[in-house]
N, C-alpha and C positions, 0 to 999 in steps of 0.2 A: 479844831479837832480832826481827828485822822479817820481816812473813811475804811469800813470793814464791809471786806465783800465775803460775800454768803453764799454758798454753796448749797442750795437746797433743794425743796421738790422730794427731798427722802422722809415721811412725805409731805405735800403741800401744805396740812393743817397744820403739822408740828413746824415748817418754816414758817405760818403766819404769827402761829404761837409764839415761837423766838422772836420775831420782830415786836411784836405786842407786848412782853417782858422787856426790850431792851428797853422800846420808850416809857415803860411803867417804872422802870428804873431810877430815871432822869428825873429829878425836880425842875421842871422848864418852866418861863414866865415866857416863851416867844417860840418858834418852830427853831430859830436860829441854836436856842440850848442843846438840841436832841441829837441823838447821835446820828450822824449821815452813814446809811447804809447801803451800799449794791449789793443786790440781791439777783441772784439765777434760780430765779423758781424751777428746775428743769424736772418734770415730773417723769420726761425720758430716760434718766437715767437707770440704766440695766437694771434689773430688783437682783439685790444683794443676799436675799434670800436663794432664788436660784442659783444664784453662781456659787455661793460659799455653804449650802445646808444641802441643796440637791446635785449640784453639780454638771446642771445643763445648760444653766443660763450664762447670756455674754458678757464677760470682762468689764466690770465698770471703770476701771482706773484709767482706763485711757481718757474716757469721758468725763473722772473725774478733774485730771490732768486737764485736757482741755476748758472748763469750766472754770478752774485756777489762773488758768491763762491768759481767759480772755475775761476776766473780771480785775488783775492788775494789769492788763491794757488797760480797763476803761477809768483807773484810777483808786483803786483799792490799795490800802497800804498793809493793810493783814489779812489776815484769811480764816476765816473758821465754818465749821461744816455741823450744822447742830441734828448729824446722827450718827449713834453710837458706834451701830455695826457698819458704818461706811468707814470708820478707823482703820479698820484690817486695812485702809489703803493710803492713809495718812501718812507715810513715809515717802510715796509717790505723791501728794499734791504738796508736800512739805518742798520735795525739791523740783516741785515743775518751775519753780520763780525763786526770785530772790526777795520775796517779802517774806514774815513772818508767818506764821499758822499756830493758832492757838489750840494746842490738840487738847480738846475736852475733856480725852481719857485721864492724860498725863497729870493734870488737871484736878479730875478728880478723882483719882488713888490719893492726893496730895491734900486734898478734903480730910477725905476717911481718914485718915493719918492722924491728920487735928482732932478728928471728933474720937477715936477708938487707934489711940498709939498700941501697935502690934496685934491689932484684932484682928477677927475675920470680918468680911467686908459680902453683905448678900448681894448679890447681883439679880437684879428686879431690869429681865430684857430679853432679849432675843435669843431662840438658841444657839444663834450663829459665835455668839461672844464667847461660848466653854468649846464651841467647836473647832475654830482656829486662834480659841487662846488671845484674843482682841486686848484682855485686861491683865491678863499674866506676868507681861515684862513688866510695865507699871506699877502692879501692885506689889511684886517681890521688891520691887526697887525701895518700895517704899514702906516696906516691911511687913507687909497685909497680906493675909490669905485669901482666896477667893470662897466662895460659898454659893450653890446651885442651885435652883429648882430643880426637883427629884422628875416632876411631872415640866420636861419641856414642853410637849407637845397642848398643853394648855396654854404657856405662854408664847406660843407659835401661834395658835389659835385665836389669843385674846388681842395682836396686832392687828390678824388679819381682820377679826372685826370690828375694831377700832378702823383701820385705813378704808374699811366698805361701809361703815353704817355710822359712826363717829363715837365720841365714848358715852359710856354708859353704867348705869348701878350697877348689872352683872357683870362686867366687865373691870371696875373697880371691886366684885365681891371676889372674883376671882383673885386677883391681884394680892389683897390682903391674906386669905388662903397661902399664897402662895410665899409669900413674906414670912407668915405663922409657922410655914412646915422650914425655912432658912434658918428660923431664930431656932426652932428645935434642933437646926443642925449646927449650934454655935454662932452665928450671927451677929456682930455686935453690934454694926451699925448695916441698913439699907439703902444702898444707891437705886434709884430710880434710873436705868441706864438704856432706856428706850424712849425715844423722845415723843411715841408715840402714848406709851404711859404717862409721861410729862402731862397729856392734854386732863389727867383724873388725879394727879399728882397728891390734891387736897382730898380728894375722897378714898385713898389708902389710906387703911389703918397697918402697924405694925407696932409692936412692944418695946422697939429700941430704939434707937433716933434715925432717921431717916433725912435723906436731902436728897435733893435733883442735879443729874447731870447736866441740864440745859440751864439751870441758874447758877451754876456754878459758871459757864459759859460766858450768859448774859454778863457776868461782874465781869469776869477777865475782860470782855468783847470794850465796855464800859470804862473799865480803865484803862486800856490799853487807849483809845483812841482818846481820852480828856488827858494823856499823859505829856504831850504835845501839840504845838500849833504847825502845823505842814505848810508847803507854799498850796495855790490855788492846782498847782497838777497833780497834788498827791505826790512828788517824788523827793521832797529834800524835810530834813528836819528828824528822820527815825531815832527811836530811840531802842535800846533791847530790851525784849523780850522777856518776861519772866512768867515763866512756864508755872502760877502757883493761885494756890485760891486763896481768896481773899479769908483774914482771921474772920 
């Protein structure tokens, strides 16, 4: 199996979370089954929130970049980053290497598509994603309209206390709230597009069908690496890439 290195720390819970999913994934009889994973927990990475909503804070892509780097040094044969708003910078860690990057977003526009052919698509995340447009290329690509939270500043708010106190029933009530006023604005289906939403995933309610950007992740991360047998250094044996979710 091919190892996939991880890009995380955006933040620490929602990377234990994806790792937690990958192996819940797996049907193993032995540790040998389970996907081999490198992981960069790096919880110093710039907050994404600064640099892309306020406009103070420092450039994360370089560090992104670096972190891409030195995880296919250590033997990574693809690369995935399981946070939404760190996308804005996925076209820098896509070409810091010459391995693969399985971009989440791309990913899941490619979802929605399946579940709501030519719908609109709620986006349940950060308000960095309507602010530099994170899902916009993606989603026209793929024929989907985007759909907002009216009230960002709640789900600005429902991150940050998710990443300070962890999740919680208000914090899921808000959530659905916030789902309820999407569907009212056309919505047909609900991506969950914050990974730190990902951690209450189960406890959102919404009226239309709903799925997660992080398990949309998880499968790709999944098949990608059971789709061949590598040598022991991680460098021979690739095979391409397909940028799509699983039916």
């Amino acid at each position: 199996m091919r190892r996939i290195g991880v890009l995380g720390g955006m933040g620490p819970e929602a990377t234990i979370f994806f790792m937690q999913q990958v192996v819940a994934a797996v049907q193993a009889g032995d540790d040998a089954d389970h996907i081999p994973l490198l992981v960069d927990n790096n919880t110093q990475v710039p907050s994404r929130i600064k640099a892309i909503l306020e406009g103070t804070g420092e450039d994360p892509g370089p560090v992104l970049v670096d972190m891409a780097k030195g995880l296919v040094t250590a033997g990574a044969e693809a690369l995935v980053m399981p946070c939404n708003t760190a996308h804005y910078y996925a076209d820098q860690v896509a070409a810091a290497t010459d391995r693969p990057f399985l971009n989440m977003v791309e990913m899941s526009c490619a979802e929605a598509a399946r579940i709501a052919p030519g719908g609109k698509v709620g986006l349940l995340g950060s308000p960095a994603l309507q602010q530099v447009g994170v899902f916009e290329a993606a989603l026209a690509q793929a024929g989907l309209a985007p759909v907002y939270a009216k009230e960002q500043g709640r789900a600005l708010a429902t991150i940050r206390s998710i990443k300070a106190q962890g999740p919680s029933e208000f914090a899921a009530h808000t959530l659905s709230d916030i789902c309820a006023q999407m569907v009212e604005d056309g919505a047909d289906v609900i991506c969950i597009c914050c990974t730190e939403f990902s951690l209450l995933a189960s406890d959102i309610a919404a009226n239309v069908p709903m799925f997660d950007a992080l398990q949309v992740l998880v499968s790709a991360a999944v098949e990608y690496s059971r789709s061949g047998v590598s040598s022991p250094g991680g460098r021979e044996g690739d095979v391409a890439l397909t940028c799509a979710a699983s039916p």
